[in-house]
C-alpha positions as CSV (number, residue, x, y, z in Angstrom):
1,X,122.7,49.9,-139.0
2,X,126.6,49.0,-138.8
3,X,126.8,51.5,-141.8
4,X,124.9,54.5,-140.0
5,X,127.2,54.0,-137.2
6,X,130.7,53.6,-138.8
7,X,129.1,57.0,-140.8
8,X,128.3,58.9,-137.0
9,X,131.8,58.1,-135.8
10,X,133.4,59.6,-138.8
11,X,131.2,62.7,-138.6
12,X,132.1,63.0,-134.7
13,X,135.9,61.9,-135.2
14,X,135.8,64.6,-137.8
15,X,133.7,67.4,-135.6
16,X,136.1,66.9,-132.8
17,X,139.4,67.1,-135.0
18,X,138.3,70.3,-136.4
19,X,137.6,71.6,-132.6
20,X,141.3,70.6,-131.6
21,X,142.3,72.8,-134.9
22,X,140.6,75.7,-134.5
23,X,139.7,75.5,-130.5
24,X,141.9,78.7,-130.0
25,X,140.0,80.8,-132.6
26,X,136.6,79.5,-131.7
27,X,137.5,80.3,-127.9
28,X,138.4,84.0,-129.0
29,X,135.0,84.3,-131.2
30,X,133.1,83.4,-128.5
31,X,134.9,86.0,-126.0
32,X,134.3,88.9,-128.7
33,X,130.9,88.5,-128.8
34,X,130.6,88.1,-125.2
35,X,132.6,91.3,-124.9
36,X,130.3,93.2,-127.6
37,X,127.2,92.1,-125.7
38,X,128.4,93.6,-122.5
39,X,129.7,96.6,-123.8
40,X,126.3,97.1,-125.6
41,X,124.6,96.7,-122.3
42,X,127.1,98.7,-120.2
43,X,126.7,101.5,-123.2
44,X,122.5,101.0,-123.4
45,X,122.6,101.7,-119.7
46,X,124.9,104.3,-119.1
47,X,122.1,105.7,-122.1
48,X,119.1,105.1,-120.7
49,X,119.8,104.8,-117.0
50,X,122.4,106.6,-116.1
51,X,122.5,110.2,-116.3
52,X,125.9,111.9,-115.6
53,X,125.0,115.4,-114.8
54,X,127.5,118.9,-114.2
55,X,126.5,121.9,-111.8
56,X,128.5,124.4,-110.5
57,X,128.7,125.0,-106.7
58,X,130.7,123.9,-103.8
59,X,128.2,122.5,-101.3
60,X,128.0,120.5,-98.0
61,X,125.3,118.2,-97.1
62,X,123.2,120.9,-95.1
63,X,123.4,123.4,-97.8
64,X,122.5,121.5,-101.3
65,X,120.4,123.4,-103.7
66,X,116.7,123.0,-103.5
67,X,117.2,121.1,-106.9
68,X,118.2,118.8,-106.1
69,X,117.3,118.1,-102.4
70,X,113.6,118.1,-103.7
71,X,114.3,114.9,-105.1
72,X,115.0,113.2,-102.3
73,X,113.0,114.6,-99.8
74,X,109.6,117.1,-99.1
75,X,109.0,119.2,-96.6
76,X,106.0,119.7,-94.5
77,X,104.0,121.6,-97.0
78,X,104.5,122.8,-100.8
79,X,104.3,126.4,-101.6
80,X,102.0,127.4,-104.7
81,X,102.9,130.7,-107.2
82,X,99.8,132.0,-105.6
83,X,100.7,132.5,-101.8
84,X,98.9,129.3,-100.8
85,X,100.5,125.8,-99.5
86,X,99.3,122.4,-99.6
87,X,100.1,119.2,-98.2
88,X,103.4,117.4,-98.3
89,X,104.8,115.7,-95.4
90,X,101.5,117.2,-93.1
91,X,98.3,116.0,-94.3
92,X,96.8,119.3,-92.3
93,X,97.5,122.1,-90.1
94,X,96.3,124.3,-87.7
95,X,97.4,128.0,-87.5
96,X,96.6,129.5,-83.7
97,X,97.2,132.1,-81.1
98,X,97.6,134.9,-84.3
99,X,100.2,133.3,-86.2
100,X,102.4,132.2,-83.0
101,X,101.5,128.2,-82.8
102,X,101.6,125.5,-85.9
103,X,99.9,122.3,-85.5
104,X,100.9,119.8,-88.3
105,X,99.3,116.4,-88.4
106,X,101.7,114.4,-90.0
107,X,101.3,111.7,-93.5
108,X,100.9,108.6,-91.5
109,X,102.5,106.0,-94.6
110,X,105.6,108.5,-94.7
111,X,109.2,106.0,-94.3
112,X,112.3,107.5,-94.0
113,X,114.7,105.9,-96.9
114,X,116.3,103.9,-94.0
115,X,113.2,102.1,-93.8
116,X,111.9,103.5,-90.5
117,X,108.5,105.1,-90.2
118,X,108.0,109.2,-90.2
119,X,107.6,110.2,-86.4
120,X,107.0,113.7,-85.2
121,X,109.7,113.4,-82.8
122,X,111.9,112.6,-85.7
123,X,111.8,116.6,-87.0
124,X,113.6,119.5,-85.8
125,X,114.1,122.9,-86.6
126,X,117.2,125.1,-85.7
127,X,115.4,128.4,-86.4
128,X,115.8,131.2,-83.7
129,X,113.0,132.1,-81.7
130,X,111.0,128.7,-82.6
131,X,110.3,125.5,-80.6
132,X,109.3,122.2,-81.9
133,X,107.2,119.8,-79.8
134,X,105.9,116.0,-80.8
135,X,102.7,116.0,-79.4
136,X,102.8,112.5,-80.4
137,X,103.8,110.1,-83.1
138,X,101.9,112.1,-85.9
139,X,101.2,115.5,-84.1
140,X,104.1,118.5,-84.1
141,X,103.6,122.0,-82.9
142,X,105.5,124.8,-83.6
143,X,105.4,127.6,-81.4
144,X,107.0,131.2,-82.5
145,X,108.0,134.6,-79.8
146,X,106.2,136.1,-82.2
147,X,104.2,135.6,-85.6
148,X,106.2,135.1,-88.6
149,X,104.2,134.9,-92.2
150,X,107.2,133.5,-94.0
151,X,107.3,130.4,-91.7
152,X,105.7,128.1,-94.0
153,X,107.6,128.7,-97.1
154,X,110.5,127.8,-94.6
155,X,108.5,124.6,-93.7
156,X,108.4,123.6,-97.4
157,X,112.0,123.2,-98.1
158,X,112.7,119.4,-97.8
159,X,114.1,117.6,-94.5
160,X,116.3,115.5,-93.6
161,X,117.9,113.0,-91.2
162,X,121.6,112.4,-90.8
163,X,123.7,111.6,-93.8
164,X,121.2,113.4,-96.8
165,X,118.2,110.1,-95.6
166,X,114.7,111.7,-97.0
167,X,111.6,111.4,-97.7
168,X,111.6,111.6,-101.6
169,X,109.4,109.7,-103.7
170,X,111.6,109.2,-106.3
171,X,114.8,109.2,-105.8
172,X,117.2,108.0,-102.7
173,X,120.8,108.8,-101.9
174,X,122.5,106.1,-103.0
175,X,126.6,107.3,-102.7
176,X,128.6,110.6,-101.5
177,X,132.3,111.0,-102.1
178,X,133.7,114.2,-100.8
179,X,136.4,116.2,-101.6
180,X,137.5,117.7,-98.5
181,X,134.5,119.7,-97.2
182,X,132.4,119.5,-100.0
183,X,130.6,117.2,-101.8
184,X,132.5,115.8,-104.9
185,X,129.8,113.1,-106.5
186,X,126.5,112.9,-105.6
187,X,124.7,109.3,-106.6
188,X,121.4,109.3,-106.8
189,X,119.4,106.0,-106.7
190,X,115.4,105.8,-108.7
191,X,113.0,104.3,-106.8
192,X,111.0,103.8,-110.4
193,X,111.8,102.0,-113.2
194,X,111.1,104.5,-115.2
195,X,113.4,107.2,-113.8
196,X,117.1,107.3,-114.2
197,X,119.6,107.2,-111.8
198,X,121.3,110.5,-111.4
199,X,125.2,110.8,-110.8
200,X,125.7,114.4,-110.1
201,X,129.0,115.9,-109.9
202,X,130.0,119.6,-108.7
203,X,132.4,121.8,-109.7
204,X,133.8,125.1,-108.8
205,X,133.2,126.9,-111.7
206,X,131.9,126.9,-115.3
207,X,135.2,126.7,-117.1
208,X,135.8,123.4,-115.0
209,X,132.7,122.1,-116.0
210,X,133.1,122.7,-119.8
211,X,136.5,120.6,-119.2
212,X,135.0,118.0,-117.2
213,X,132.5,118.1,-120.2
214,X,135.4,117.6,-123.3
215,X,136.9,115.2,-121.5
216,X,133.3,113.1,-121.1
217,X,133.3,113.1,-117.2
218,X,129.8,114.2,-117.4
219,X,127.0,114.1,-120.2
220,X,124.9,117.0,-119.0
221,X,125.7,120.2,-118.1
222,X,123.1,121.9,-116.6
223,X,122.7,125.3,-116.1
224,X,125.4,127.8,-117.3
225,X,125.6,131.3,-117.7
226,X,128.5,131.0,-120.6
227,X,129.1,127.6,-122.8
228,X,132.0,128.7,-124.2
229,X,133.4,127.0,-127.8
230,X,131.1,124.0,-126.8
231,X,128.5,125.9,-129.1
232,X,130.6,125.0,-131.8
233,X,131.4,121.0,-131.2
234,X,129.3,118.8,-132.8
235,X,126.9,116.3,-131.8
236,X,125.9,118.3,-128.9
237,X,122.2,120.2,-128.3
238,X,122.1,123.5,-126.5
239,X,119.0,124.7,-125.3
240,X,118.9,128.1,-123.6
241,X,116.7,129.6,-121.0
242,X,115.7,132.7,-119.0
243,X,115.2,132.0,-115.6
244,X,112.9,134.7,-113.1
245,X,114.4,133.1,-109.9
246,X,117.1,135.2,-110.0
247,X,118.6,138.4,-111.0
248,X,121.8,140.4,-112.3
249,X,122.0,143.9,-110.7
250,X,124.6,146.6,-109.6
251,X,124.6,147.1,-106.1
252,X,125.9,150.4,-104.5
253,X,127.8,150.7,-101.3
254,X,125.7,153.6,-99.7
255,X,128.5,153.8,-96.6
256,X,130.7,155.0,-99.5
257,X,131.2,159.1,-100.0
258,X,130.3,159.2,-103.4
259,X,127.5,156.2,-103.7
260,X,125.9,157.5,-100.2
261,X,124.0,160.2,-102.2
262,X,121.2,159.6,-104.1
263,X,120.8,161.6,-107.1
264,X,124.7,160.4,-108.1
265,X,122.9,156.4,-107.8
266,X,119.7,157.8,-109.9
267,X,122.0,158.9,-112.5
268,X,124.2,155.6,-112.7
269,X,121.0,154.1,-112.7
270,X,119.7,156.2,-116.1
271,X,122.8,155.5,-117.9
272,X,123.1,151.6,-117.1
273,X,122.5,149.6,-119.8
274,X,119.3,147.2,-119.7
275,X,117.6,144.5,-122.1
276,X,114.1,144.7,-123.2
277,X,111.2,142.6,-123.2
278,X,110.9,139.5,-120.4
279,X,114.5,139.3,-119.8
280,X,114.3,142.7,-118.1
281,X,114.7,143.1,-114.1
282,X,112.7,145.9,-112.2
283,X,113.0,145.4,-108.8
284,X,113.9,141.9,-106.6
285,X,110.7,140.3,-106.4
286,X,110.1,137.6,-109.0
287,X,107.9,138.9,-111.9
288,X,105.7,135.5,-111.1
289,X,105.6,136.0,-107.8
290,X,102.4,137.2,-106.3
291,X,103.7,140.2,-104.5
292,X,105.3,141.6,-107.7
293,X,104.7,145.1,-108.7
294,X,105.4,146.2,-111.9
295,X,104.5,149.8,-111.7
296,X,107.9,151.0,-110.1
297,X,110.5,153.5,-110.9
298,X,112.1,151.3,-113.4
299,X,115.1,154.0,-114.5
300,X,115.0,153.1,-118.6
301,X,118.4,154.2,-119.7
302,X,117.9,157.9,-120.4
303,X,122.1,159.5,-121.2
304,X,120.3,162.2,-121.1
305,X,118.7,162.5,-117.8
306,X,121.6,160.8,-116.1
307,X,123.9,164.4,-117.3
308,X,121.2,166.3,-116.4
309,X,120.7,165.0,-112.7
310,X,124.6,165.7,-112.2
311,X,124.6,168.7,-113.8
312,X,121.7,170.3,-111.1
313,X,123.5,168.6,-108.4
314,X,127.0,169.2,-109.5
315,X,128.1,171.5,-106.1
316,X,127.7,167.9,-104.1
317,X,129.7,166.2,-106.6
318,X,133.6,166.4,-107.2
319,X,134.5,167.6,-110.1
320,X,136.2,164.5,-111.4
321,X,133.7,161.4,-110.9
322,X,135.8,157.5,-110.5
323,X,133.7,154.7,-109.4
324,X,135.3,151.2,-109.4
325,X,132.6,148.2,-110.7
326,X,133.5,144.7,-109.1
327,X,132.1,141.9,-111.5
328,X,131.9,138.1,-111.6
329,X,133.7,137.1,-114.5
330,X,130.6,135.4,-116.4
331,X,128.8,139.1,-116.3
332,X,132.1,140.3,-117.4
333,X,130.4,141.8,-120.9
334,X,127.4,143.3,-119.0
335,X,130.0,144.9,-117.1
336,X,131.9,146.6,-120.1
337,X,129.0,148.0,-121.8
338,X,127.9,149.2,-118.3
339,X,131.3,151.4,-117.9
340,X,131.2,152.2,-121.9
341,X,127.5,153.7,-121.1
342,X,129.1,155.5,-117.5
343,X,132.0,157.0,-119.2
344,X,129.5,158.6,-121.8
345,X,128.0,160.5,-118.9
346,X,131.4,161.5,-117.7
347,X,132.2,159.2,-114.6
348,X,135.2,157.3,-115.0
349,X,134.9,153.5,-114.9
350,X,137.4,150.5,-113.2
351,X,136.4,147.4,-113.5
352,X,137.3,145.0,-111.4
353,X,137.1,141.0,-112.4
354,X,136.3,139.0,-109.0
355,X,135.5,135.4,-108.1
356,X,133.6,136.3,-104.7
357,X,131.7,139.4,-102.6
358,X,134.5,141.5,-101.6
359,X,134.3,142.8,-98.1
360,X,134.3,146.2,-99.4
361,X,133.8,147.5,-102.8
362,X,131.8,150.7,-104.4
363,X,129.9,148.9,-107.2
364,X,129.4,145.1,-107.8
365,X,127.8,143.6,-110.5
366,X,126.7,139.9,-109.2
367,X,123.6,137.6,-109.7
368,X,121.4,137.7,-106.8
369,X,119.2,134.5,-106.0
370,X,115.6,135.4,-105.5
371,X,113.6,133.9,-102.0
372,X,110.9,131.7,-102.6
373,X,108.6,134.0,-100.5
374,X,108.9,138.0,-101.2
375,X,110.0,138.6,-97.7
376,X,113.5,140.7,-98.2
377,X,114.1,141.3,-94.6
378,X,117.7,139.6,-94.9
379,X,118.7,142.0,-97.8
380,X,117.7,145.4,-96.9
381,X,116.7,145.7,-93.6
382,X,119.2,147.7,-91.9
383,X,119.7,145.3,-89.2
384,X,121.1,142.7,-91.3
385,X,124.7,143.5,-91.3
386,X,126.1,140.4,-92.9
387,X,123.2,140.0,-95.8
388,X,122.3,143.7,-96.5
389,X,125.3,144.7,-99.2
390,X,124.3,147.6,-99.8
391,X,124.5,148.8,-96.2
392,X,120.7,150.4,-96.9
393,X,119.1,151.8,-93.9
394,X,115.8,153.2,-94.7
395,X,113.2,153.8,-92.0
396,X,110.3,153.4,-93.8
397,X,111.9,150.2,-95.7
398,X,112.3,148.9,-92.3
399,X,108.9,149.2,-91.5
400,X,107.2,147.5,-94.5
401,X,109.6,145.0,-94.2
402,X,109.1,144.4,-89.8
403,X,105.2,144.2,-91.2
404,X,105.1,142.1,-94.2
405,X,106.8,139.1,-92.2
406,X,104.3,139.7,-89.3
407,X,100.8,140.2,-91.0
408,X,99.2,137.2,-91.9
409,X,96.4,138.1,-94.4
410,X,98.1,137.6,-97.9
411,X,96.1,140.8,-99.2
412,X,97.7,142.7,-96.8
413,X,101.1,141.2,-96.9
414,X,100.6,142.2,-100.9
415,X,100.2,146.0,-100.0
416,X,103.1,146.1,-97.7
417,X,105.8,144.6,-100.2
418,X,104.3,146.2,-103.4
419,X,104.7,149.9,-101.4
420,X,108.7,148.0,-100.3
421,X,109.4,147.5,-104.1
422,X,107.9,151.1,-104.8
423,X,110.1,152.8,-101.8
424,X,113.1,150.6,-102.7
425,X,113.4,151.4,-106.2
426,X,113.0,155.0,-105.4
427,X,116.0,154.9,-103.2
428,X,118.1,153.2,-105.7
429,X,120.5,151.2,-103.8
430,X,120.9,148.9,-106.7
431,X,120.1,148.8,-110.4
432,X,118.3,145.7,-111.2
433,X,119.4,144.9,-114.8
434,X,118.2,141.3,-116.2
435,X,117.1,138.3,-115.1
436,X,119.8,135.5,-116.3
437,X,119.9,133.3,-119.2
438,X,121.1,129.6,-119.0
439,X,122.4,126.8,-121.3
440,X,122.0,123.3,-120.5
441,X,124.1,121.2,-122.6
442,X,123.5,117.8,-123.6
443,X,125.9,114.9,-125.1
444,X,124.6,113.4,-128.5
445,X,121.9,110.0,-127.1
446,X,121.1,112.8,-124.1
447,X,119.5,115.6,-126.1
448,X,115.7,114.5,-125.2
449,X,116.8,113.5,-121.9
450,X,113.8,114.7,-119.4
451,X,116.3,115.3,-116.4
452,X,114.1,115.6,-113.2
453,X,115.7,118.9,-111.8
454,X,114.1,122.0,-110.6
455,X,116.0,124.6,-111.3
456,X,114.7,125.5,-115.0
């Protein structure tokens, strides 16, 4: 026993000389691997947590893209491809009095993300000529000056309370930084373990976001019109796709001497260039929109025709033809090929390179976002001074357009915008040329990423 114990304090004397020796190394071992554990974790969550995600735009709170704000919040309804709506924040409705009064009975296990229970009295709308009133807790009533079709594709855009609080499902606001007026970062919290969190950052345009991407600011990019020389760095995915929510076209200032006549638009029309197949616009109405009409004047380019329809009207013409095209610097290339193709008909092309709608310009080249519903009363109704670029004032546009926001039968309000799209196309106040192709861009460990936006 003596023997075991002189033989334990050797092994311990010895254990405890060798820690004196070596205490420092042993010390730094231990803070390497600690360090290596938590950069493995900080790594395998910024992975598979985390998603740092780019978008172009310069947005306040009250003006976010749909995209995004439909993850944090619902409206009262959804809107279906087909015309129809279903529930959201409203369990039911009641339509009355011809289209004029909304009754909503409202989700009664809604909460706010503050934690405070869904109340009518808690949603208003700033709309002109509309007046909300809480019944009660769970009844609201909307009453209109007069019927209004559109209203509840209005009604299914999300809602809000102060400071971006929602209704979403998934996903809460979490953080906000701001850079002067607009939003800088966007943090987006998941209410799921199975969702990642979203850090969203904006910037004002694409070749800031391809920086921001180099220099590993963000590890998404999503949705660009040009990816530059990222196509060629490695470890990256690229997938591209065509979107029919929006449009590129060539709109014509009709209040200007040469573009106010007709047959001079036809023939621009006829001699711009166009895609085939699905990437090819024909009017402003989404192709999977249920009020699309596909048998319009759709101008295929035709040098030909274009010479001959200013030939036969070549006493209202000058003899020398200069039109100046104003165009955002991503559709620069569509641009080019559209005054290569003009010039071959013998009208003398400018182009102009610009980062916003001038005030005044002849032609501008520009990607148009399309409205949810097919109601284009903003954009060409002559009324509409501030929206209406083209300065279009058509009668019997007007009309269709006065009646397919006040009839509420969706057959009906079919028939008034297909004979719009028909009348509109044959007026040519703008040639639509393509829907718009996007790349979203995704760092290597992000390329299968499933990022919960809705703007594919």
């Amino acid at each position: 026993m003596a023997i075991e114990k002189k033989r334990f304090r050797f092994y311990w004397h010895l254990f405890w000389e060798f820690l004196k020796r070596h205490l420092a190394i042993i010390l730094g071992l231990v803070v390497l691997i600690g360090a290596v554990v938590f950069l493995d974790l900080k790594f395998s969550l910024l992975q598979k947590k985390v998603f740092r995600i780019g978008l172009v735009g310069q947005y306040e709170t009250q003006n976010l893209p749909q995209q995004i704000t439909r993850l944090i919040s619902q409206g009262l309804v959804t809107s279906n491809p087909d015309g129809s709506y279903g529930p959201a924040a409203a369990q039911g409705w009641q339509i009355n009095n011809k289209g004029k009064e909304y009754v909503f009975q409202l989700q009664d296990n809604l909460s706010w993300d503050d934690g405070r229970s869904l109340a009518a009295s808690d949603i208003n709308y700033s709309y002109q000529d509309l007046s909300v009133t809480a019944q009660d807790k769970q009844t609201l009533i909307i009453n209109l000056q007069e019927s209004f079709s559109p209203l509840l594709t209005l009604l299914s855009q999300p809602i809000f309370k102060k400071n971006l609080i929602g209704l979403g499902e998934d996903y809460r606001v979490k953080k906000v930084i701001y850079q002067g007026n607009f939003i800088n970062t966007l943090t987006l919290e998941s209410k799921t373990d199975n969702l990642p969190w979203l850090k969203i950052r904006f910037y004002p345009d694409e070749k800031s976001l391809r920086s921001a991407f180099k220099l590993g600011e963000v590890d998404i990019i999503w949705g660009v019109a040009d990816p530059g020389q990222l196509v060629l760095y490695p470890n990256i995915k690229i997938q591209t796709e065509l979107t029919s929510q929006q449009y590129n076209a060539i709109f014509f200032n009709l209040d200007d001497d040469l573009l106010g006549f007709k047959p001079l638009r036809q023939a621009l029309s006829y001699a711009t260039p166009k895609p085939q197949g699905k990437s090819r616009a024909k009017g402003p109405i989404s192709p999977d929109s249920w009020a699309y009409n596909d048998f319009v004047k759709t101008y295929d380019p035709d040098l030909s025709h274009a010479r001959k329809l200013l030939e036969d009207n070549r006493e209202e013409l000058p003899e020398k033809i200069e039109i100046t095209l104003a165009t955002l610097p991503h559709l620069l290339e569509t641009a080019e090929k559209t005054k290569k193709s003009w010039e071959q008909v013998g009208i003398k092309t400018n182009l102009q390179v610009v980062n916003f709608i001038p005030d005044n310009f002849q032609a501008l080249l520009i990607t148009q976002v399309i409205p949810q519903d097919p109601d284009q009363y903003w954009f060409w109704h002559s009324s509409q001074t501030k929206t209406n670029l083209t300065h279009l004032a058509n009668l019997r546009i007007d009309q269709l357009l006065e009646e397919g926001r006040q009839v509420m039968n969706i057959k009906e309000r079919r028939e008034k915008y297909l004979d719009f799209q028909r009348f509109l196309l044959e007026e040519s106040p703008a040639v639509f040329v393509s829907y718009p192709t996007y790349h979203y861009i995704y760092r290597q460990g992000f390329e299968n990423a499933q990022v919960p936006l809705y703007n594919k």
